[in-house]
C-alpha positions in Angstrom: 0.0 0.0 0.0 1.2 3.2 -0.6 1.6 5.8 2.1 -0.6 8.4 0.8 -3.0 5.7 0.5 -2.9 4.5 4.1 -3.3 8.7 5.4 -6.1 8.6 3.2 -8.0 5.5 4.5 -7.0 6.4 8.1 -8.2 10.0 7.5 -5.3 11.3 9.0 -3.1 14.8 8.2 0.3 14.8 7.5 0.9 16.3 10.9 -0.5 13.3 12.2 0.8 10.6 10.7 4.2 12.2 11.6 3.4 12.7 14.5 2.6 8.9 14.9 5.4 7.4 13.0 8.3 10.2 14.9 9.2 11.7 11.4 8.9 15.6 10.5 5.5 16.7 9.1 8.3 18.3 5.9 9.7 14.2 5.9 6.1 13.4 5.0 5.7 15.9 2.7 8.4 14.7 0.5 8.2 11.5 0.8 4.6 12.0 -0.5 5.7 14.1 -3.9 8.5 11.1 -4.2 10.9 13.8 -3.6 13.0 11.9 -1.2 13.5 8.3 -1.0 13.1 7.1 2.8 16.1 5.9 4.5 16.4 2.3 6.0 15.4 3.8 9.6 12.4 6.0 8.3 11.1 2.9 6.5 11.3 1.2 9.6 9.3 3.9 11.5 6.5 3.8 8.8 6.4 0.3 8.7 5.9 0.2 12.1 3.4 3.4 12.8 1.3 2.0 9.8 1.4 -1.8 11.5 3.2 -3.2 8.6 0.6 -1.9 5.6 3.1 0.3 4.0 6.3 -1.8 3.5 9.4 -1.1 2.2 8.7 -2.4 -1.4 6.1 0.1 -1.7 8.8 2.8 -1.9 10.4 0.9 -4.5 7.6 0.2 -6.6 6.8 4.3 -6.1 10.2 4.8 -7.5 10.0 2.7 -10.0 7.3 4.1 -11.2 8.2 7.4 -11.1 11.5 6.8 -12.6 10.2 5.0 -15.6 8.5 8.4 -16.6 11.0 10.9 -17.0 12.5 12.2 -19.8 15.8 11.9 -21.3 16.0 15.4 -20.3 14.8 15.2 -16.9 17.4 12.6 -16.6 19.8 15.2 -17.9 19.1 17.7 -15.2 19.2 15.4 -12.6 22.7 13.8 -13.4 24.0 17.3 -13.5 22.2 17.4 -9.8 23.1 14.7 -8.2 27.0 15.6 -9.8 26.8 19.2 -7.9 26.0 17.7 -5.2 28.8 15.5 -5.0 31.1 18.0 -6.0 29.8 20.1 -2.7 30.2 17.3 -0.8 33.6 16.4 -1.2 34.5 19.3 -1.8 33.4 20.4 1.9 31.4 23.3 0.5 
């Protein structure tokens, strides 16, 4: 099940569901628009606070899906992203 899926059919807010699960209302938001993928431990917490109904494969399949629909030059932009942010980061800046 997807985590938008189980607020919905919970009726519960963003708020919450993080309040529940002991992740940032923000950490909700993106995990909702796919902007972030969760780490291992933020799975874990959603796992948990949604008693197992959203597992860690429905991140993946989210992903998937997601992934599968960009364009070449969506790709583009985010290659040159993801390479910034490298740069930064080993660059200590």
């Amino acid at each position: 099940m997807k985590l938008i899926d189980y607020i919905k059919q919970n009726k519960l807010t963003q708020n919450k569901f993080a309040i529940k699960s002991g992740l940032t209302r923000s950490a909700i938001c993106r995990l909702l628009k796919s902007e972030r993928f969760p780490s291992p431990d933020t799975m874990n917490k959603i796992e948990l606070a949604t008693l197992g109904q959203v597992k860690a494969n429905d991140f993946l399949k989210q992903m998937q899906e997601r992934m599968s629909s960009y364009t070449s030059k969506e790709w583009k932009l985010m290659s040159a992203k993801t390479s910034n942010e490298w740069k930064k980061m080993y660059n200590g800046r």
